[in-house]
N, C-alpha and C positions, 0 to 999 in steps of 0.2 A: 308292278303290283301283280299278285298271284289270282288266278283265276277261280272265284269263288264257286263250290263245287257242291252237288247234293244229289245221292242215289237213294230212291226209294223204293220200297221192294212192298208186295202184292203182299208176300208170305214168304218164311224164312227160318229156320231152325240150326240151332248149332248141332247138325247131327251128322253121320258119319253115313251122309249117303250121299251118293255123288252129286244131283243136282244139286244141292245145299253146299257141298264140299266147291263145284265150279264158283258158287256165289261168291264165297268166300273169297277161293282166289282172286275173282277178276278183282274184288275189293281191295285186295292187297295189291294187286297188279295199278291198280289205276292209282294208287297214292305215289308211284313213282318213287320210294325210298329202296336202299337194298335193305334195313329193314323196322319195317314200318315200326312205329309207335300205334296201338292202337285199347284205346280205352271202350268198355260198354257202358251205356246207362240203360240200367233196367227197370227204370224209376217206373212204368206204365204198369206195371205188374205186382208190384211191392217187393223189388230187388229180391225175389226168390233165388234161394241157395242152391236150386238144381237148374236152374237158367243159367245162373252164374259161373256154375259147377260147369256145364257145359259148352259155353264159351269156352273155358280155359282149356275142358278137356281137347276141342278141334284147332286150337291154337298153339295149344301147346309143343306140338311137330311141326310146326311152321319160323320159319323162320323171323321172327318178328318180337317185340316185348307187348304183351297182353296186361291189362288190367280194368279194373272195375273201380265204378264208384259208385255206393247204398246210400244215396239220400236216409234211408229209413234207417241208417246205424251211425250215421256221423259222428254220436256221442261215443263210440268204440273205434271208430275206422277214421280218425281223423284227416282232414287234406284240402288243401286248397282250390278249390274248386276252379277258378278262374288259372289261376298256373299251371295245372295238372291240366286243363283240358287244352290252354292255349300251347302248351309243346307238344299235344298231339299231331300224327300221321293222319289219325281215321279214327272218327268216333261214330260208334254205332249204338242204335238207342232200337232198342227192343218192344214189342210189341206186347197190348195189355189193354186200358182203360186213356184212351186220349183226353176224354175231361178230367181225370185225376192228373196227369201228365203234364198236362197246360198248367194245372193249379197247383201242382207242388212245386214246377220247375223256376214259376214267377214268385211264389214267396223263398225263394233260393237264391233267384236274382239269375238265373240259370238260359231266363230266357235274354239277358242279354249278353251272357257270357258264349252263348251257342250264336247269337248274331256277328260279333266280334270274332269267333274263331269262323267262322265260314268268310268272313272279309280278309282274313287274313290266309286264307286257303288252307285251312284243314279241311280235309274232305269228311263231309255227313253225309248219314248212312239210316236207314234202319227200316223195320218190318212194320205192315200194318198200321198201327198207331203210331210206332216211330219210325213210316214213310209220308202218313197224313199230315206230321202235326208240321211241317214246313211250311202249306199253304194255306193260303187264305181261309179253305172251308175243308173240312172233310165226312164222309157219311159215318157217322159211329152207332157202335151200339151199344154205346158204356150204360144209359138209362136202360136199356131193353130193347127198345121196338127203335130199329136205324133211324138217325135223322140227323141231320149238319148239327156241325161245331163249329167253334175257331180255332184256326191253329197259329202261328206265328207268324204266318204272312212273308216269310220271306220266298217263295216261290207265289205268283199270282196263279188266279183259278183257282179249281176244285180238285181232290185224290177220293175216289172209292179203292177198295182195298177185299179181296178174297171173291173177285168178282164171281169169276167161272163157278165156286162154289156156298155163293151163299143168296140165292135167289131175293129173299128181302129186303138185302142191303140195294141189290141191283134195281131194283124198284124202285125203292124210294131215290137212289140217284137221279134216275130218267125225270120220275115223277118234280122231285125238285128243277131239276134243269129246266125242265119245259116249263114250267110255271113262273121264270124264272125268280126265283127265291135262290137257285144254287148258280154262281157262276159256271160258265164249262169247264172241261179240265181231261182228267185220264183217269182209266179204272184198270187195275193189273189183278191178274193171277197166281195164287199162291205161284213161287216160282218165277216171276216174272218181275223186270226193271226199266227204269228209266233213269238215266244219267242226263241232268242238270250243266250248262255252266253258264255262271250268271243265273237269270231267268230261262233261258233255252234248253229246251229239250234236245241233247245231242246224238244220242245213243240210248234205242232201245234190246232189253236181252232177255236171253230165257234160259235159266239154268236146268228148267223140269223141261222135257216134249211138250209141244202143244200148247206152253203158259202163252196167255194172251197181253196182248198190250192194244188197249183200246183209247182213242180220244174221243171226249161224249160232249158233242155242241147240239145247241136249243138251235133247232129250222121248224121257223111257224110255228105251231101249236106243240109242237113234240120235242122228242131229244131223240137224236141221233149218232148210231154208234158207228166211228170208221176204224175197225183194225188195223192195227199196224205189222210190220214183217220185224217180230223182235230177231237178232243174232243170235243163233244157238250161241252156249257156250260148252267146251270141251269139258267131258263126264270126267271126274275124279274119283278113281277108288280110296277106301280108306288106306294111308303110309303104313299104320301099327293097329295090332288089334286096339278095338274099342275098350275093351274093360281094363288092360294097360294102359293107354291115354289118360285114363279117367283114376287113375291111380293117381299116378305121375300128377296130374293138375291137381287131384286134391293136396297132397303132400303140398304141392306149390303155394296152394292157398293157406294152408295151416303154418308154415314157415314164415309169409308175408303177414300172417296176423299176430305173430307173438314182439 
């Protein structure tokens, strides 16, 4: 049986700068195909056409087959949801709104079609809200003011997320742990990962300088933060100018919708 896998990232953008360009690779590196399968959900956001757009633009120099799926167009974008995800390489789910996330995904049936493809070793992936929503709890700020969620529970513990730059969220973490209301867990840095197999944290990384990877456990009355030494990962410059890429992937995406 294949080793059920999940990398969750701090922060992350499809954008044509190195730190974000190494993310990418190791993500393709680590699905082990020569060349991957890999699908986005950008359900957290309301599958925006320039998130999308941009996926495809950094993927599309790569060697690999790219594609998406719009919960919010299915009436236009037809596809089966469970087949299409289950013959993926690597599905990565994008960051946005995780209590919108959790709630479209389960009236989709979505959340147990992502339980089934991680048992069957497609590797999961995704930024922020689609690095939280794997575990048990994570800090959101979809109402406003941070405060736990549920996420799917297949990783135990807690995920904060945009640690290094979003001081309230980092509060209210601490604040929950200590109190315990929040199990302990990990908090990453825009730029920063931790790779999963099974329930085990195996590997931590950092595609930006200086991204953090911290594990935050309740001692006594408080919560405490023990840094970890994530793996740099090797900077990537852009393969083709950006504004050609972004050419090339739209055409791609307007050919696949007719």
């Amino acid at each position: 049986m294949p080793t059920p896998r999940i990398v969750a990232l701090g922060g992350h953008e499809f954008r044509p700068r190195p730190g974000d360009l190494a993310i990418v690779r190791h993500l393709l590196d680590l699905t082990g195909a020569d060349r991957p399968r890999v699908c986005l959900l950008p359900t957290a956001s309301g599958d925006p056409q320039e998130g999308i757009g941009s996926f495809h633009t950094v993927l599309g120099g790569r060697d690999c087959e790219a594609s998406h799926i719009s919960l919010f167009r299915l009436e236009r974008e037809r596809v089966d949801l469970r087949e299409h995800l289950l013959e993926q390489d690597l599905i990565y789910v994008a960051g946005g709104s995780m209590l919108n996330l959790i709630a479209i995904w389960r009236a989709h049936g979505l959340d147990r079609i992502l339980a089934e493809a991680w048992k069957r070793g497609v590797l999961l992936a995704g930024q922020s809200a689609g690095g939280m929503c794997w575990f048990e709890r994570g800090i959101t700020a979809s109402s406003g003011r941070p405060k736990p969620a549920r996420g799917l529970g297949l990783l135990p513990g807690s995920l904060s997320v945009h640690h290094g730059r979003d001081p309230q969220r980092r509060a209210a973490l601490l604040d929950e742990i200590a109190s315990g209301e929040l199990p302990g867990g990990y908090a990453l840095d825009d730029g920063a990962g931790l790779l999963f197999e099974g329930t085990r944290p195996v590997e931590a990384f950092a595609g930006t300088r200086g991204a953090r990877v911290v594990r935050v456990e309740r001692e006594g009355a408080g919560a405490v933060e023990h840094e970890l030494h994530p793996i740099p990962l090797r900077q990537e410059l852009p393969a083709v100018d950006p504004a050609i890429a972004e050419r090339r992937a739209l055409r791609r995406m307007k050919a696949a919708a007719r």
